[in-house]
N, CA, C and O atoms as a GROMACS GRO file, in nm:
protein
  408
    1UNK      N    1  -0.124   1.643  -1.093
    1UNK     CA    2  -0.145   1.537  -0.995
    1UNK      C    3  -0.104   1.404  -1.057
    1UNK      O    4  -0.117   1.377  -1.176
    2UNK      N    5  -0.053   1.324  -0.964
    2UNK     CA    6  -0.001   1.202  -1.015
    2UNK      C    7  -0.112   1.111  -1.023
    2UNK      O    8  -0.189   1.095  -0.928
    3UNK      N    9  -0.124   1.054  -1.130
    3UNK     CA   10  -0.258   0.950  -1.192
    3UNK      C   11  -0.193   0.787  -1.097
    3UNK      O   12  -0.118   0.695  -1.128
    4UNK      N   13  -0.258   0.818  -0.997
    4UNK     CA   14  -0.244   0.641  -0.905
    4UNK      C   15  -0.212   0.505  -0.969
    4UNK      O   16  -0.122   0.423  -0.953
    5UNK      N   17  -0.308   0.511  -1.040
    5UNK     CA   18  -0.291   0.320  -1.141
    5UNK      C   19  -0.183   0.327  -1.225
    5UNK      O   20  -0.156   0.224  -1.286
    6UNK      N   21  -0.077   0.474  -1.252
    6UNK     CA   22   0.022   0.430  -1.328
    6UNK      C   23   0.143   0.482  -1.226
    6UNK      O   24   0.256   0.505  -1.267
    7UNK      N   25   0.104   0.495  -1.093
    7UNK     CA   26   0.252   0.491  -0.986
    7UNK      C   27   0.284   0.357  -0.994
    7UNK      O   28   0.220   0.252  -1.008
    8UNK      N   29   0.432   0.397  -0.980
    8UNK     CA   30   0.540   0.255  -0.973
    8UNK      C   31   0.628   0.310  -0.882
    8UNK      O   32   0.661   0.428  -0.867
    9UNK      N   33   0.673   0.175  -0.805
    9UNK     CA   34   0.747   0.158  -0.708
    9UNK      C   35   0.934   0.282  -0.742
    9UNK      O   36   1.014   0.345  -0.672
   10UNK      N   37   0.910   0.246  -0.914
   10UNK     CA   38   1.043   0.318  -0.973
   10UNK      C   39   1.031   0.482  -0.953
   10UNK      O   40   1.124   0.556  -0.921
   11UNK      N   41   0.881   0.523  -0.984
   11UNK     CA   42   0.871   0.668  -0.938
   11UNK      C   43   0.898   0.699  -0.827
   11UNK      O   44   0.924   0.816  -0.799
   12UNK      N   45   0.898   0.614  -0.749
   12UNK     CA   46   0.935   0.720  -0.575
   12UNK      C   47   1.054   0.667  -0.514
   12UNK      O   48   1.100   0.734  -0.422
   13UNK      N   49   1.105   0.576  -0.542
   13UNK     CA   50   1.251   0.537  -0.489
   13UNK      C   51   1.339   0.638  -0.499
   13UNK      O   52   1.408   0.647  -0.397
   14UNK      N   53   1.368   0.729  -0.596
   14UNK     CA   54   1.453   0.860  -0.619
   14UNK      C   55   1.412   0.944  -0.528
   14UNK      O   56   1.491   1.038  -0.517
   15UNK      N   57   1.302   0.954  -0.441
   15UNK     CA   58   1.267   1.086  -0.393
   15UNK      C   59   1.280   1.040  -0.197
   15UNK      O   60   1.245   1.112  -0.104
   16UNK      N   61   1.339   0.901  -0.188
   16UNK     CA   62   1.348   0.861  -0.052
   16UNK      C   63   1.476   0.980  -0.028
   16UNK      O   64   1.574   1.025  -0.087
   17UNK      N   65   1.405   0.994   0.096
   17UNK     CA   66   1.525   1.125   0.187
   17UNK      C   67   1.444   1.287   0.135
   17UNK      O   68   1.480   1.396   0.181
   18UNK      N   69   1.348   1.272   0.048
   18UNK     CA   70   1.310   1.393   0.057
   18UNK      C   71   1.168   1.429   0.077
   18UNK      O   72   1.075   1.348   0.071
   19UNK      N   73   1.156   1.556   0.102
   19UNK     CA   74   1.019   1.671   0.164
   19UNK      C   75   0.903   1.627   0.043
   19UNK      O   76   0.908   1.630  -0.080
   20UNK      N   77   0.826   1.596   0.114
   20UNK     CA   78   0.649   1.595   0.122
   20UNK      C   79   0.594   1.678   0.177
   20UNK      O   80   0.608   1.666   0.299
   21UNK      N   81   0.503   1.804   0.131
   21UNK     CA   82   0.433   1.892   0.198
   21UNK      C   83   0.277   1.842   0.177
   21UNK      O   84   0.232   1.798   0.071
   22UNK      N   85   0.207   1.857   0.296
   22UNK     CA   86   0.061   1.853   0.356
   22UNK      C   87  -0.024   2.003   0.316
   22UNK      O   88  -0.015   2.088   0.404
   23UNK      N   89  -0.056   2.019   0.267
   23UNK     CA   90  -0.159   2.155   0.259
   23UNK      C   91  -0.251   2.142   0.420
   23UNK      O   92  -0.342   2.060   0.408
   24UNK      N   93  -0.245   2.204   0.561
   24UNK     CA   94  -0.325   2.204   0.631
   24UNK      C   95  -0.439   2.276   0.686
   24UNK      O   96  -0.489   2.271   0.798
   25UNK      N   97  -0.484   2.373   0.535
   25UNK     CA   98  -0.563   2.439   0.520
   25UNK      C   99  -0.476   2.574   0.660
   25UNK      O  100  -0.354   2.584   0.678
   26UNK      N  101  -0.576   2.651   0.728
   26UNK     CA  102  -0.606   2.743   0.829
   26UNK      C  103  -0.447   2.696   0.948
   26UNK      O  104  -0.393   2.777   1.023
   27UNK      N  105  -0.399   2.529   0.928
   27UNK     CA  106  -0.267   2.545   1.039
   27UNK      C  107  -0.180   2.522   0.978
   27UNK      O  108  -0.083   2.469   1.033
   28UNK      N  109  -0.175   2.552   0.841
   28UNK     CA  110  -0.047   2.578   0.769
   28UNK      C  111  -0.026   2.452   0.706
   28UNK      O  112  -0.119   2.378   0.673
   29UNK      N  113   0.148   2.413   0.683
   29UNK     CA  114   0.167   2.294   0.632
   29UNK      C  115   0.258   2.239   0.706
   29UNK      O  116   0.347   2.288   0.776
   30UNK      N  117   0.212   2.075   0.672
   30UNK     CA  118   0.308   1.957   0.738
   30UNK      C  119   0.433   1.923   0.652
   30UNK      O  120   0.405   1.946   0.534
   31UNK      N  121   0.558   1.878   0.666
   31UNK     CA  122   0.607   1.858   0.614
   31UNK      C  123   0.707   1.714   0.676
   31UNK      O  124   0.772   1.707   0.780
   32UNK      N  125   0.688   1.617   0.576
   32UNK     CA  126   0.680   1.456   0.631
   32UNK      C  127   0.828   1.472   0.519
   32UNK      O  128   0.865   1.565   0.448
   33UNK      N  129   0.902   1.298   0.550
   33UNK     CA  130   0.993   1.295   0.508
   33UNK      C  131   0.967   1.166   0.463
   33UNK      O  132   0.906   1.089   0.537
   34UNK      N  133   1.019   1.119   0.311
   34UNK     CA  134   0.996   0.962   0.281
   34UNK      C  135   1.098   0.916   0.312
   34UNK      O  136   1.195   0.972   0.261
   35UNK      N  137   1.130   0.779   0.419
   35UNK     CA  138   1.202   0.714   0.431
   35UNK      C  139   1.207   0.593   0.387
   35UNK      O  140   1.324   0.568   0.417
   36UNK      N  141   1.159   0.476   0.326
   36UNK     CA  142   1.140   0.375   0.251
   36UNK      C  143   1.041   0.399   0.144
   36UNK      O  144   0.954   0.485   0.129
   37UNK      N  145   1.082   0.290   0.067
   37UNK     CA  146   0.962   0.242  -0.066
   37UNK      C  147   1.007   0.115  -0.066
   37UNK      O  148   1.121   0.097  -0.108
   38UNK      N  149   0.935   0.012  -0.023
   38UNK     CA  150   0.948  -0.123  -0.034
   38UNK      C  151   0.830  -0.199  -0.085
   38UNK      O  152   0.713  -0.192  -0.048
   39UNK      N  153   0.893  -0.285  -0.191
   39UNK     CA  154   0.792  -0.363  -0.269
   39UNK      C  155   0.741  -0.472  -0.172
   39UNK      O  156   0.795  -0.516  -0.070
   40UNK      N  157   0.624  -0.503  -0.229
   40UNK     CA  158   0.562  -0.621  -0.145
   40UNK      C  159   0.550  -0.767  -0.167
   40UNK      O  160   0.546  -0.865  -0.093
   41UNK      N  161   0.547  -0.750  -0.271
   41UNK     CA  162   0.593  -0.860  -0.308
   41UNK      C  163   0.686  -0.905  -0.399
   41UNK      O  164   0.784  -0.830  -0.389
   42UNK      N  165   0.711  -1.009  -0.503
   42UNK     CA  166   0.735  -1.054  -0.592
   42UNK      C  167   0.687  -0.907  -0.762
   42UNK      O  168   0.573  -0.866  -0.780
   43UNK      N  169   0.780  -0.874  -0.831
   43UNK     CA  170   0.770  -0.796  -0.939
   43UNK      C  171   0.686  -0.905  -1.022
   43UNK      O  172   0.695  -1.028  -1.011
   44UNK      N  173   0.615  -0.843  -1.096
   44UNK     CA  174   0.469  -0.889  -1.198
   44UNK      C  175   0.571  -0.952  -1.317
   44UNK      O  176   0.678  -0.903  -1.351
   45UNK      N  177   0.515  -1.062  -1.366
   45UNK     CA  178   0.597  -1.110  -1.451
   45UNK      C  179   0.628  -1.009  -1.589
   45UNK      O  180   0.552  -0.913  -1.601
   46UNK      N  181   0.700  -1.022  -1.659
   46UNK     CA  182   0.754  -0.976  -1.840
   46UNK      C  183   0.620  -0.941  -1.831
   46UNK      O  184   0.542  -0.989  -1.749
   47UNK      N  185   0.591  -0.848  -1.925
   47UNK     CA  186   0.478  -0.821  -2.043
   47UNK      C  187   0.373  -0.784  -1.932
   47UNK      O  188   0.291  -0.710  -1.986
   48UNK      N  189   0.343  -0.805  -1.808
   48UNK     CA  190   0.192  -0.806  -1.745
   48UNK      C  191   0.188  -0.646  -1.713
   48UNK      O  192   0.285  -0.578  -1.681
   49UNK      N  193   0.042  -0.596  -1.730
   49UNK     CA  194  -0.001  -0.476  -1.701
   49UNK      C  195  -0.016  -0.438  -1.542
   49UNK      O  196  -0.061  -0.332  -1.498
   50UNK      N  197   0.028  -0.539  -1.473
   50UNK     CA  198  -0.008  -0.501  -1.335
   50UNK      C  199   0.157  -0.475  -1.234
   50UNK      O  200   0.253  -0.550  -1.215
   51UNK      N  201   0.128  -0.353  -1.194
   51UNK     CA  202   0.240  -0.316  -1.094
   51UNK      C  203   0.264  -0.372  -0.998
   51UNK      O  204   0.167  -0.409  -0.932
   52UNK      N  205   0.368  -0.394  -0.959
   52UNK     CA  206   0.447  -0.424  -0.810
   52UNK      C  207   0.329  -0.349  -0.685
   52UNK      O  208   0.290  -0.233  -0.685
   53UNK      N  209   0.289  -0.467  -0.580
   53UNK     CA  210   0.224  -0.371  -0.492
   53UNK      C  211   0.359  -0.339  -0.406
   53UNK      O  212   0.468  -0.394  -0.422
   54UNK      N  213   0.327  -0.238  -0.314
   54UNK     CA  214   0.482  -0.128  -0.255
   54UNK      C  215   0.447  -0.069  -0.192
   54UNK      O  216   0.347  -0.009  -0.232
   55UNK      N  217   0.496  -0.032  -0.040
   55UNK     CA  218   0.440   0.064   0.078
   55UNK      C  219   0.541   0.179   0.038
   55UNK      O  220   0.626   0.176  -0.050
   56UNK      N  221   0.507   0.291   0.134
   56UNK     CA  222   0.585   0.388   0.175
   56UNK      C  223   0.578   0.398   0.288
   56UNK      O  224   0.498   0.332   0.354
   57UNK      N  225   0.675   0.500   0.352
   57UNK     CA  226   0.689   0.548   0.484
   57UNK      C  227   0.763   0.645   0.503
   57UNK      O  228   0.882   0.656   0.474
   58UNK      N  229   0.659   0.756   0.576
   58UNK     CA  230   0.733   0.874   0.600
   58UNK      C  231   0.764   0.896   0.745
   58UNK      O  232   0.728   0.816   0.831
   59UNK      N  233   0.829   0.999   0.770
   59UNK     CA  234   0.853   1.037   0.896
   59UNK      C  235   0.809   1.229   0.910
   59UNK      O  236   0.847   1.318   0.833
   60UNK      N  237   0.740   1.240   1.008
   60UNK     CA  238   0.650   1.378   1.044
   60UNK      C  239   0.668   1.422   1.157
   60UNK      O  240   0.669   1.329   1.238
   61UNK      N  241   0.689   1.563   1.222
   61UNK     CA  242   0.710   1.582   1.310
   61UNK      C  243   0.647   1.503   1.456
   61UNK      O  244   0.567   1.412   1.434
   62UNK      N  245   0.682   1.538   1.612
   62UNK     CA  246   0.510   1.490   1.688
   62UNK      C  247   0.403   1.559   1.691
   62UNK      O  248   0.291   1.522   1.727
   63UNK      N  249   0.439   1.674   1.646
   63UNK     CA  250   0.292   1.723   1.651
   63UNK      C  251   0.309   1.830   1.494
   63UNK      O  252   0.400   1.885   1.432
   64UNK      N  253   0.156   1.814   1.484
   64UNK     CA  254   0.060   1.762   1.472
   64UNK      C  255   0.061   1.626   1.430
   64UNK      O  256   0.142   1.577   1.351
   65UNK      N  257  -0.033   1.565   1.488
   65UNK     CA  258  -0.050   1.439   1.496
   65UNK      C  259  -0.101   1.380   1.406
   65UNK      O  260  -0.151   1.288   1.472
   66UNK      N  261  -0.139   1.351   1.267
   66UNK     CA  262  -0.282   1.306   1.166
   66UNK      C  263  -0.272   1.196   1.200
   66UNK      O  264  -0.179   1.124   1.235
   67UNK      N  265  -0.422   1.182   1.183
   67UNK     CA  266  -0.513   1.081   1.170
   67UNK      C  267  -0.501   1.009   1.017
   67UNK      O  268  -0.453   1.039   0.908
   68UNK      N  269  -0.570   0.906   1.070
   68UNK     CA  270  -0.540   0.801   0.958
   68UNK      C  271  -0.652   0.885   0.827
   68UNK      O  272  -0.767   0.922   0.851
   69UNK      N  273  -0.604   0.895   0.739
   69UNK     CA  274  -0.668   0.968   0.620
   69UNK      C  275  -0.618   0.969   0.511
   69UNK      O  276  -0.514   0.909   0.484
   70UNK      N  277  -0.704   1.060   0.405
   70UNK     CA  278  -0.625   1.067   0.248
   70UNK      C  279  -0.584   1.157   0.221
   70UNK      O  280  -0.672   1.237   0.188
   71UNK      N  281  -0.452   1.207   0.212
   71UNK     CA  282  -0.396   1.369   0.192
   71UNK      C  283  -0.304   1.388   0.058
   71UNK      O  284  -0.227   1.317  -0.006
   72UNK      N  285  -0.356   1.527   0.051
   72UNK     CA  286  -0.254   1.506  -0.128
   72UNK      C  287  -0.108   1.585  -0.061
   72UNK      O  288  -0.098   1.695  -0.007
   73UNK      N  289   0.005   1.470  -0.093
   73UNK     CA  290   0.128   1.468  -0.045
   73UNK      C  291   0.178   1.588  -0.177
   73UNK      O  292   0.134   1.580  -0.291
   74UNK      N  293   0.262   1.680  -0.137
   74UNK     CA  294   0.342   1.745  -0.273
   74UNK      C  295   0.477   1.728  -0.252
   74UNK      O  296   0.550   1.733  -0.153
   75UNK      N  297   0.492   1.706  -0.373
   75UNK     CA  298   0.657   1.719  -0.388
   75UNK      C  299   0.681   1.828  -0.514
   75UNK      O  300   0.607   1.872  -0.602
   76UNK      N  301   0.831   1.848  -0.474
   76UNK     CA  302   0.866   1.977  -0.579
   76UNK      C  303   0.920   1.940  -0.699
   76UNK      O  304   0.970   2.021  -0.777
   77UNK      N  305   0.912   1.773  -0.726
   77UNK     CA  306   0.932   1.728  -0.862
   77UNK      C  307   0.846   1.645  -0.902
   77UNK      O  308   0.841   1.626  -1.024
   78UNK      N  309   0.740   1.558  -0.802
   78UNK     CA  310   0.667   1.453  -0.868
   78UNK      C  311   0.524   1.528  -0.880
   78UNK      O  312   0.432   1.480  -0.945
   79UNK      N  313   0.517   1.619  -0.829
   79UNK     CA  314   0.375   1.722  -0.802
   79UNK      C  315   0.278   1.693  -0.695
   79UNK      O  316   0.321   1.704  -0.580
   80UNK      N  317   0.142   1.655  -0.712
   80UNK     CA  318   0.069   1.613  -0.584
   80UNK      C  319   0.078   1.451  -0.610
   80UNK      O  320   0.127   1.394  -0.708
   81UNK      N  321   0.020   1.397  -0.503
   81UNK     CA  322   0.053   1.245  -0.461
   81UNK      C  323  -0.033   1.223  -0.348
   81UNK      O  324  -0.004   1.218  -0.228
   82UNK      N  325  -0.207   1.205  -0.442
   82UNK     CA  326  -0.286   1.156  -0.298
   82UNK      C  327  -0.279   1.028  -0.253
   82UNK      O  328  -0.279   0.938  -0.337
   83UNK      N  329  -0.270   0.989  -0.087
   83UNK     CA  330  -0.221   0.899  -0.054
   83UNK      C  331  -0.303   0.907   0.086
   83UNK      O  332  -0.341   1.004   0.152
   84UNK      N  333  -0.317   0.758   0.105
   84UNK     CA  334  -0.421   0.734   0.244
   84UNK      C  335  -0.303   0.659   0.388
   84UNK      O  336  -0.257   0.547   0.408
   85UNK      N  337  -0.295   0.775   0.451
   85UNK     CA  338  -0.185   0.776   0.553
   85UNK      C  339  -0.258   0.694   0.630
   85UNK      O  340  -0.380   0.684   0.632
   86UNK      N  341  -0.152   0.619   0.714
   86UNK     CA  342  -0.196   0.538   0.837
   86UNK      C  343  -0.092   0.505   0.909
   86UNK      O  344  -0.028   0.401   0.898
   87UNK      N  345  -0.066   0.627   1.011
   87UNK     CA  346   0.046   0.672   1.184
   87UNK      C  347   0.031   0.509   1.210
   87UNK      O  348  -0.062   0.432   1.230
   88UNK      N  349   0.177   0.499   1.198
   88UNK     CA  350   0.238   0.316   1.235
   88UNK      C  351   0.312   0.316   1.349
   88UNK      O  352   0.323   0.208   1.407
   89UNK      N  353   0.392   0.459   1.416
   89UNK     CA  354   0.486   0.425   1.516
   89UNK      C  355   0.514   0.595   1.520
   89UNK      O  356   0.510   0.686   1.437
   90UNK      N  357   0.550   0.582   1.681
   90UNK     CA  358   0.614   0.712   1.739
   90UNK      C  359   0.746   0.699   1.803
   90UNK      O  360   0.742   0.670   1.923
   91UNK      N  361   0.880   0.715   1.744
   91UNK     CA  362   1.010   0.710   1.776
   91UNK      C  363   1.025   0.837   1.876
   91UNK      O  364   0.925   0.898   1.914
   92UNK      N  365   1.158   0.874   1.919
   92UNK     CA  366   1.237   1.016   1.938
   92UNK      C  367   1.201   1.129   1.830
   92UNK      O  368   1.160   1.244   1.847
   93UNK      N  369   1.229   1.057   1.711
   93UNK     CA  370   1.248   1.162   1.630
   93UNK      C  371   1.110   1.201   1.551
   93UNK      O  372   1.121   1.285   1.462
   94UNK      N  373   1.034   1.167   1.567
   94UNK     CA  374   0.884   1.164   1.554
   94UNK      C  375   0.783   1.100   1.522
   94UNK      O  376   0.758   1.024   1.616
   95UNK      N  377   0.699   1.085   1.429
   95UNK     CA  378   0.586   1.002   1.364
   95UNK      C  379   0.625   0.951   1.248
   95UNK      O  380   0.680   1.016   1.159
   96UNK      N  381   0.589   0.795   1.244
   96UNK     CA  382   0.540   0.767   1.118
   96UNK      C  383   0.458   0.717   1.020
   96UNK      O  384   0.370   0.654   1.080
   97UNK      N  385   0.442   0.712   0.923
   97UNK     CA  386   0.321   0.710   0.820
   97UNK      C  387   0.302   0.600   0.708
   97UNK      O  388   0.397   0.585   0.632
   98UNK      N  389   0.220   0.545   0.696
   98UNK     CA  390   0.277   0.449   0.599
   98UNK      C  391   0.108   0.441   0.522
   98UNK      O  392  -0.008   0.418   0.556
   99UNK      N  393   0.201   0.482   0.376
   99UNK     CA  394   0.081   0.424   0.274
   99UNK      C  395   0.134   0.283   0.144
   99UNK      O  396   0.233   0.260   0.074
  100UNK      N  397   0.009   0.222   0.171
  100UNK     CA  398  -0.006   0.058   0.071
  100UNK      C  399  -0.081   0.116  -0.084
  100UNK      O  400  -0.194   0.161  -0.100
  101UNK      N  401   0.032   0.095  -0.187
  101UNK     CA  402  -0.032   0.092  -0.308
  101UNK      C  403  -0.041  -0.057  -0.395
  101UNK      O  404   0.052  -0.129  -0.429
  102UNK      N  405  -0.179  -0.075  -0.417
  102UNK     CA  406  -0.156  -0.242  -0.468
  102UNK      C  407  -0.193  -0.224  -0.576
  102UNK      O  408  -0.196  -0.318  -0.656
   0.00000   0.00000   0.00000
């Protein structure tokens, strides 16, 4: 599992365009797509211990629908990736998701 306080914005930029699986217990699994990683602000000066805060955003089929919650995201190279989803918009092409790491 990926240890949170040392994600960086640099770990997940490589993995935009690819599969995130949902464990959905008894209805199987979700499988979301990362489409951005955008920083939020300004990068932390030289030398400081504190990371870039940085959203994500995925895209998930329409159905099933989740609710705003904390789900451990997997990937097949970064491993699990718990993350507190919150459904921002419903296009054509389906749902999307967006988690804030500060």
């Amino acid at each position: 599992m990926i240890e949170l306080d040392k994600l960086t914005i640099d770990d997940l930029r490589p993995t935009v365009g690819s599969a995130y699986r949902i464990d959905l217990g008894e209805h199987g699994t979700l499988e979301l797509t990362l489409l951005t990683v955008e920083g939020l602000s300004d990068p932390p000066a030289a030398g400081s211990t504190r990371r870039q805060p940085f959203s994500i955003e995925f895209r998930g089929p329409l159905e099933p629908q989740l609710g705003q919650a904390t789900f451990g995201l997997v990937h097949a190279e970064l491993g699990t990736l718990p993350a507190f989803l919150v459904p921002v918009a419903r296009d054509p092409e389906g749902l999307r998701y967006q988690a804030i790491f500060a």
